[in-house]
N, C-alpha and C positions, 0 to 999 in steps of 0.2 A: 540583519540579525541572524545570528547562527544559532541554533538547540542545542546544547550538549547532549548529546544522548547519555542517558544513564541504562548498563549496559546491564541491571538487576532487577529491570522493570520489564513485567513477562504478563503473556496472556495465560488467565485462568483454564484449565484442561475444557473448564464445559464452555468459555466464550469460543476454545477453539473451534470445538466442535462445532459450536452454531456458524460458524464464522466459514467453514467448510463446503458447508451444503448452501451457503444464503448466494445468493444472485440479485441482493439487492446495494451492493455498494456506491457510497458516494461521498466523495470525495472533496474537501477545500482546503485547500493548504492555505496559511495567512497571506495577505496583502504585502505589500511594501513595509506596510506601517508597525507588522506585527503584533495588529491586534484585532483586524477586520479580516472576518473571513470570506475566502472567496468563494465564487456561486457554487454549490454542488456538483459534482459532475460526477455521471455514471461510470462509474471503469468496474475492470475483470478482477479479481483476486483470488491466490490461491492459498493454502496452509503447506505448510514442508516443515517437518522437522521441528515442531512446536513452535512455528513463528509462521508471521500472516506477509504475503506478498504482493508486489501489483506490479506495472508497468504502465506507459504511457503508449496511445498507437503510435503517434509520429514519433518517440524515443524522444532523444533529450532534447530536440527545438520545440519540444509541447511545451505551454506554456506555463500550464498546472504542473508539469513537473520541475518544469527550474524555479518558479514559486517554491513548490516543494524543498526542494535542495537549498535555495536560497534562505528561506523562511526559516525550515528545519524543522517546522509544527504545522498542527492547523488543528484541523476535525474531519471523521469520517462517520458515517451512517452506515452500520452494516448492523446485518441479525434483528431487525428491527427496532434497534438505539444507536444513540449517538455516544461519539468516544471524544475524547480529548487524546491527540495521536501526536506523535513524532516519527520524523522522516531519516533512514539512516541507508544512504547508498551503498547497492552490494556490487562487488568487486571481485569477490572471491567465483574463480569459471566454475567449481563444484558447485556451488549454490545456484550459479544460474543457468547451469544445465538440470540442476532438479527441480526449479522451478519452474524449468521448460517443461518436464515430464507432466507436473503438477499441470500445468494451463492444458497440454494435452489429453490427460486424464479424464479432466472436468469439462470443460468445452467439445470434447472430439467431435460434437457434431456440428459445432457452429461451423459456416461458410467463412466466419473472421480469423478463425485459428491462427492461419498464419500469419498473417499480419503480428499475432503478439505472441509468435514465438523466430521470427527471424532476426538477426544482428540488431537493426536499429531498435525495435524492441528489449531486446536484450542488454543494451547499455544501458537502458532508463529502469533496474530492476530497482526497489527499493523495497526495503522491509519497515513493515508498520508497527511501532512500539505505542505501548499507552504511555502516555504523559506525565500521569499522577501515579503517585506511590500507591494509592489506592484503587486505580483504576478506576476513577468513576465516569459514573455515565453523564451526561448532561441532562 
């Protein structure tokens, strides 16, 4: 199952904001089945440029992320609610060198830094869209 992305579906200025500062992200892209989601898992995110980011540690043999990409949806837990998200891989190097600066930014003091800003990193960037025309929460 693939998501079309609908490329007019945008984060509110104040989710971005919360979405910014929170350290609490969690992640399930769908199943196989496309409609079971799978177990939460903690990852990093950043914001660039009115749009919300992530990456995978192991890059693209993580398994949440080829769900991801596969799937093309799921759900994410950040800012203290839950989204209905879609998964759209970034390809463009300008984006994911700003997204490197972004994880540098926010992180700089973590000991994982690099891990999620070197190459393999870097292939698995994706950006997080809302799902629903209305963005709702779950």
């Amino acid at each position: 199952m693939t998501t079309l992305v609908n490329e007019n579906l945008h984060w509110t200025t104040q989710q971005l904001t919360a979405f910014a500062s929170a350290n609490d992200m969690q992640i399930s892209p769908f199943y196989s089945d496309g409609k079971t989601y799978g177990t939460p898992l903690w990852i990093w995110s950043v914001t660039v440029n009115s749009a919300l980011y992530v990456r995978a540690w192991h890059g693209t043999h993580s398994s949440w992320y080829r769900s991801a990409v596969e799937q093309g949806a799921g759900r994410m837990h950040l800012a203290g609610r839950n989204y209905h998200i879609l998964f759209k891989p970034v390809m463009d190097p300008n984006i994911i060198q700003t997204v490197n600066m972004a994880y540098q930014a926010k992180y700089t003091n973590s000991p994982y830094l690099a891990g999620m800003v070197n190459v393999t990193a870097q292939q698995s960037t994706l950006c997080i869209l809302p799902r629903d025309k209305d963005r709702r929460k779950e």
